[in-house]
C-alpha positions in Angstrom: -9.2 24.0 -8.1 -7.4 22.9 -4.8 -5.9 25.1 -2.3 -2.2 24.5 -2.7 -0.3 26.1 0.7 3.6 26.8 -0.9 6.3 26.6 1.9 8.7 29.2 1.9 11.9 27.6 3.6 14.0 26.6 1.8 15.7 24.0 3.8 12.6 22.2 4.3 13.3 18.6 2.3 10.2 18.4 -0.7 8.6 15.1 -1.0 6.1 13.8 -3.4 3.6 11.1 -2.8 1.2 9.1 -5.6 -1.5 7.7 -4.5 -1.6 10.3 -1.7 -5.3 9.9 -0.5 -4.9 5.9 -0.2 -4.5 4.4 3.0 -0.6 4.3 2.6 -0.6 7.5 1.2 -2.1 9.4 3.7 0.1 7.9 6.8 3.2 8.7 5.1 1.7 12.2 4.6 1.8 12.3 8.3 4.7 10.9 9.2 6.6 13.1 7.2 5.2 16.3 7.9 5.8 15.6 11.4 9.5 14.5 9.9 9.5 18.7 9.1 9.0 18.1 5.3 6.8 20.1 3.0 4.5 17.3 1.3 2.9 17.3 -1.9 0.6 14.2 -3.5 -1.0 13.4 -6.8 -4.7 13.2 -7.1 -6.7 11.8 -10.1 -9.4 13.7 -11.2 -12.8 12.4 -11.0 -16.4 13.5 -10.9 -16.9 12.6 -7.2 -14.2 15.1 -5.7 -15.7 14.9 -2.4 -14.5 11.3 -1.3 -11.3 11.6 -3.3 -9.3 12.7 0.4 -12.1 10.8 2.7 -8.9 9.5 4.1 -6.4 12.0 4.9 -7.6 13.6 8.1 -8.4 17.5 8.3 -5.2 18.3 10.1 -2.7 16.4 7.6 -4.8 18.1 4.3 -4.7 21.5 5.6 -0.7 21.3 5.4 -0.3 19.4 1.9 0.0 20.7 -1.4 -2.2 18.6 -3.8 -2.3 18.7 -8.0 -4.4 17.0 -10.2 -2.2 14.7 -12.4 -2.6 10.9 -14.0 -0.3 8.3 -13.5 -0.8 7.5 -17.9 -0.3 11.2 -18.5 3.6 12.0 -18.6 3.2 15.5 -19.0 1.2 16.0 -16.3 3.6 14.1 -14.2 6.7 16.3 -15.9 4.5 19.6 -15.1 4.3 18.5 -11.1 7.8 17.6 -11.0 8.4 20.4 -12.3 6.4 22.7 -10.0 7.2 21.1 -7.0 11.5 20.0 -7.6 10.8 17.1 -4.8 14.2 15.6 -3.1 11.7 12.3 -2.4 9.2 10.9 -4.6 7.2 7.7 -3.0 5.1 6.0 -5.6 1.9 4.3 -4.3 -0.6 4.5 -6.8 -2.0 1.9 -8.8 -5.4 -0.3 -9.1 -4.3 -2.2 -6.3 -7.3 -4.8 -6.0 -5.7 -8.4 -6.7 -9.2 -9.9 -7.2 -10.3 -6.9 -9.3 -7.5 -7.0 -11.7 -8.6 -10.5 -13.0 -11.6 -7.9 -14.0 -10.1 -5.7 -15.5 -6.5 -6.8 -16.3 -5.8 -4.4 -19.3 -6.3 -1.3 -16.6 -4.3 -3.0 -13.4 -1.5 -3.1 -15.5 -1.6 -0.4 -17.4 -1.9 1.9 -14.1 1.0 -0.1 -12.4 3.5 -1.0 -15.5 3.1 2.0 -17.7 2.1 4.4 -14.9 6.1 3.1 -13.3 7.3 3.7 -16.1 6.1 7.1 -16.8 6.9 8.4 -13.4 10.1 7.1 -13.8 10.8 8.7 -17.4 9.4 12.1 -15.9 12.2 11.9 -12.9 14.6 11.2 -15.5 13.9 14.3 -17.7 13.0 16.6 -14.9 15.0 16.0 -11.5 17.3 13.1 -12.2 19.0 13.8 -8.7 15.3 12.9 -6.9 15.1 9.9 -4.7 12.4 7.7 -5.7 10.4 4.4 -3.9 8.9 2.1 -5.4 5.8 0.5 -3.9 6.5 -3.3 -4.9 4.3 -6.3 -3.4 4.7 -10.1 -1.9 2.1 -10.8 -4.5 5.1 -10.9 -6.9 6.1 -14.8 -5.5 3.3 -16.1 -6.1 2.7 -19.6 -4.5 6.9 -19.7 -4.7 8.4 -20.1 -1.2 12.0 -20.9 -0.2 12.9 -24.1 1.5 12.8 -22.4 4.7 8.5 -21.6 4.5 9.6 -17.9 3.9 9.8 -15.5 0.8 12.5 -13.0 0.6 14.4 -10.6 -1.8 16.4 -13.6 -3.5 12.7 -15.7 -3.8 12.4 -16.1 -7.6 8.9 -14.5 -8.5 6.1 -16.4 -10.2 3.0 -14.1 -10.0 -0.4 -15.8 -10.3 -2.5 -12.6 -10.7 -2.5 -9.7 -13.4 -1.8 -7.3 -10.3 1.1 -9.1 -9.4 2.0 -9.4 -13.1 2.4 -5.6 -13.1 4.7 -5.5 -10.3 6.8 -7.6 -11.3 7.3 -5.2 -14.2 7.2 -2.0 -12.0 10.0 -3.8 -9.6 12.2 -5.1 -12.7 12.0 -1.6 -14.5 13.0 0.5 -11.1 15.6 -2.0 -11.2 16.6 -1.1 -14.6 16.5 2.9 -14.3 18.6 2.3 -11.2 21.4 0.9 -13.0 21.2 2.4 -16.2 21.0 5.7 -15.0 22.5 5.9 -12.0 19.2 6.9 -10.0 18.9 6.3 -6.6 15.3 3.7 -6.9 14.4 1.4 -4.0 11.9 -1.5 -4.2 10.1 -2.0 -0.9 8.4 -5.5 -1.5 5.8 -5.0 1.1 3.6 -7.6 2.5 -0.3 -7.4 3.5 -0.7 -3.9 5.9 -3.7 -2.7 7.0 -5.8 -0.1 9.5 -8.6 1.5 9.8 -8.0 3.5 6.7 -8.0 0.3 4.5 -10.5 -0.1 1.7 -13.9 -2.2 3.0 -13.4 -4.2 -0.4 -10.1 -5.5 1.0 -10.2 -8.7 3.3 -9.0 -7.3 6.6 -11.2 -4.4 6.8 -14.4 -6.2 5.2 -14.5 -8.3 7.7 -13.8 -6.1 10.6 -16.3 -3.5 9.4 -19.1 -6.5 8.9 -18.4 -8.4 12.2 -19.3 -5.1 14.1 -22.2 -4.7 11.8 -23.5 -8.2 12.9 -22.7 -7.2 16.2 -25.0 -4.5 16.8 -27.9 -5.9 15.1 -27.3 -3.8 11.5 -26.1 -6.9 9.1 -27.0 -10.9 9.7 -23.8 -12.0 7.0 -20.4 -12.1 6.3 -19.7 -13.3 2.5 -16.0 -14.4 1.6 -13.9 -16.0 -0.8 -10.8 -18.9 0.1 -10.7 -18.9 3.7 -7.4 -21.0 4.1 -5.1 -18.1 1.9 -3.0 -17.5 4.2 -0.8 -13.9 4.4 1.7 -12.0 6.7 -0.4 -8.9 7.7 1.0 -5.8 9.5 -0.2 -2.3 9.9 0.3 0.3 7.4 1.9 2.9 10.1 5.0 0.4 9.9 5.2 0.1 6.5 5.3 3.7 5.4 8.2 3.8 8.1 10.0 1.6 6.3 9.8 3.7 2.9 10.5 6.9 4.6 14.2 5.0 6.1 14.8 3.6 2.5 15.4 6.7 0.9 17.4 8.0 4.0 20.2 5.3 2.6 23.0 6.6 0.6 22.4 3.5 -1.7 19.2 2.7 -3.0 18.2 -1.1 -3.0 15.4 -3.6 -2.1 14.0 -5.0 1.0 11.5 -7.1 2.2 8.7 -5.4 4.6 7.4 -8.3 6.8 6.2 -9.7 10.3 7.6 -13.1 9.5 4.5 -14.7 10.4 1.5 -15.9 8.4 -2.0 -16.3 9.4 -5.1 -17.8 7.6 -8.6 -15.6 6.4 -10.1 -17.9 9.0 -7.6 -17.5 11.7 -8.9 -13.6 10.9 -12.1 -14.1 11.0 -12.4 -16.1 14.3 -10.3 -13.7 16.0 -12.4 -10.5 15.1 -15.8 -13.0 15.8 -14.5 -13.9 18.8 -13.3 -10.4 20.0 -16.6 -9.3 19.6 -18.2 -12.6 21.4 -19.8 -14.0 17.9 -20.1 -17.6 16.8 -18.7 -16.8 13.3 -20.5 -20.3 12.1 -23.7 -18.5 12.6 -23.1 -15.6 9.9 -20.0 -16.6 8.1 -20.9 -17.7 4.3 -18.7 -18.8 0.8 -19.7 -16.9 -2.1 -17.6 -18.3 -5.3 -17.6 -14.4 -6.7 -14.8 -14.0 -4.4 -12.8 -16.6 -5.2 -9.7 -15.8 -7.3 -9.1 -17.5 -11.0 -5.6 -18.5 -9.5 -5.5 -18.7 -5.9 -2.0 -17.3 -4.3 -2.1 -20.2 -1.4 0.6 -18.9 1.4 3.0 -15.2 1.7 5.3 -15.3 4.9 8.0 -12.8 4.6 12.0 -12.7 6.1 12.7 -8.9 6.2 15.9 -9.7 7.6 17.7 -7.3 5.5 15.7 -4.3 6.7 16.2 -5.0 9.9 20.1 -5.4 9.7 20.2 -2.9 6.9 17.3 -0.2 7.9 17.1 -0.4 11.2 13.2 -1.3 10.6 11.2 -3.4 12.6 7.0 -3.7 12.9 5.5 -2.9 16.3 2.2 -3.5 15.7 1.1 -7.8 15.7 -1.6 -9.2 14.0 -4.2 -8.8 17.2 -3.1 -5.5 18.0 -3.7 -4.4 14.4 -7.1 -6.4 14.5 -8.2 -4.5 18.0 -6.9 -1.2 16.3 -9.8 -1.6 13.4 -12.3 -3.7 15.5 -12.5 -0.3 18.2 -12.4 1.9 14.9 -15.7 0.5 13.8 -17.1 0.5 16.8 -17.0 3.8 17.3 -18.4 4.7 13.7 -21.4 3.1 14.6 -21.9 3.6 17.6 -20.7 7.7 17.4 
């Protein structure tokens, strides 16, 4: 069973968080407990209970109510709902792995398509009134791009992965609750964030935690797929900002989360190498079991809306969210 700590003020605003124990899940925990709200999140059982939360630190757990419920389980999304009454729900869970979900394609989308549209029927039936986000994803474009070089809310969407396939349908059936029912939905199509909290399987932090392993003598390689896919990256701390200030609007709608600019895997790689004073030449290799069956080539994003709109902007850069996870690592290893 897990401890579940029940506020008793009833002023205090109720939000509940999918996905709560990924790395966006557990910085939105803490921004909005230190926002005054009492936070609840969705775990999915499994057998391995004890790395299930690895992520949410000690002091954000010990003030969060958590429940064991499945994203392709209605009722056990109706009975939390229903326990809990939130004003907010923020929906982040999914098999999020683009590579991965050319593995296993039938689970990717049924844990993003059907597991959206369960939540949503749940909110419907049990607290209509409930704000709800969306976690949508630049992934959704595909290799589309405006004339401009940049990919916004109007950028038609050609997906060129089953992951991105299934946010496509996520985003469109939001959409369609929104209007139909008069709920107040918003789609936040996010681009690449990361941090420390990211998962090693992921680019960013796979090559962050390898170049410090090379670095002090415990790893001699760094194995990746296309090095010339190039993304917008921010940090997740700005992102979860910008889904907190969505559901703050009267109006629900859809933005674009960005840093407008767009670097290469290799630009990565050579600026974590070189932080570290590494050749990467000397330990950097191709392994074609990375590669993607359809590559998604370039993702620059115009979040001009959110900033006119939201008030949002990103304050991290790319190097300061690289020198963020670089010193992360090397204090793991080095203690």
């Amino acid at each position: 069973m897990l401890t579940l700590i029940y506020r008793q003020d009833k002023n205090m605003k109720k939000a509940l968080i999918t996905g709560i124990n990924g790395q966006d899940g557990s910085y939105l925990a803490e921004l909005l407990l230190e926002k005054g709200y009492e936070v609840w999140g969705i775990l999915k059982r499994n057998s391995v209970a004890e790395n299930q939360t690895a992520r949410i630190p000690d002091e954000v757990f010990n003030q969060i109510n958590l429940e064991y419920a499945d994203m392709l389980d209605m009722s056990s999304l109706i009975r939390v709902l229903q326990l809990c009454n939130p004003d907010e729900v923020y929906n982040l869970a999914a098999q999020s792995h683009v590579r991965i979900s050319f593995d296993m394609p039938i689970y990717t989308t049924h844990s993003i398509a059907t597991g959206t549209l369960n939540l949503l029927e749940a909110i419907r039936l049990t607290c209509p009134s409930s704000k709800m986000y969306q976690a949508s994803s630049s992934e959704m474009f595909g290799n589309n791009v405006d004339d401009d070089g940049y990919q916004r809310e109007t950028t038609h969407m050609n997906p060129v992965s089953p992951y991105g396939c299934a946010k496509v349908y996520g985003y469109n059936i939001c959409r369609n609750y929104r209007n139909a029912y008069n709920m107040h939905i918003s789609n936040g199509i996010l681009f690449n964030h990361e941090s420390p909290r990211r998962g090693t399987n992921f680019v960013t932090n796979k090559v962050v935690k390898q170049a410090v392993r090379i670095k002090l003598g415990l790893s001699d390689s760094l194995k990746l797929g296309n090095m010339d896919a190039s993304r917008d990256w921010g940090h997740a701390k700005d992102y979860v900002y910008a889904m907190w200030l969505m559901l703050q609007k009267d109006v629900s709608d859809d933005y674009v989360c960005s840093t407008g600019v767009s670097h290469t895997v290799k630009d990565l790689v050579n600026y974590v190498f070189t932080s570290l004073e590494l050749n990467p030449d000397n330990y950097v290799e191709l392994d074609k079991k990375f590669l993607r069956k359809e590559e998604l080539k370039f993702l620059k994003g115009d979040c001009d809306k959110a900033k006119k709109v939201l008030g949002w902007k990103h304050n991290y850069t790319f190097e300061t969210m690289l020198d963020e996870m670089i010193e992360y690592w090397l204090e793991y290893y080095e203690g």
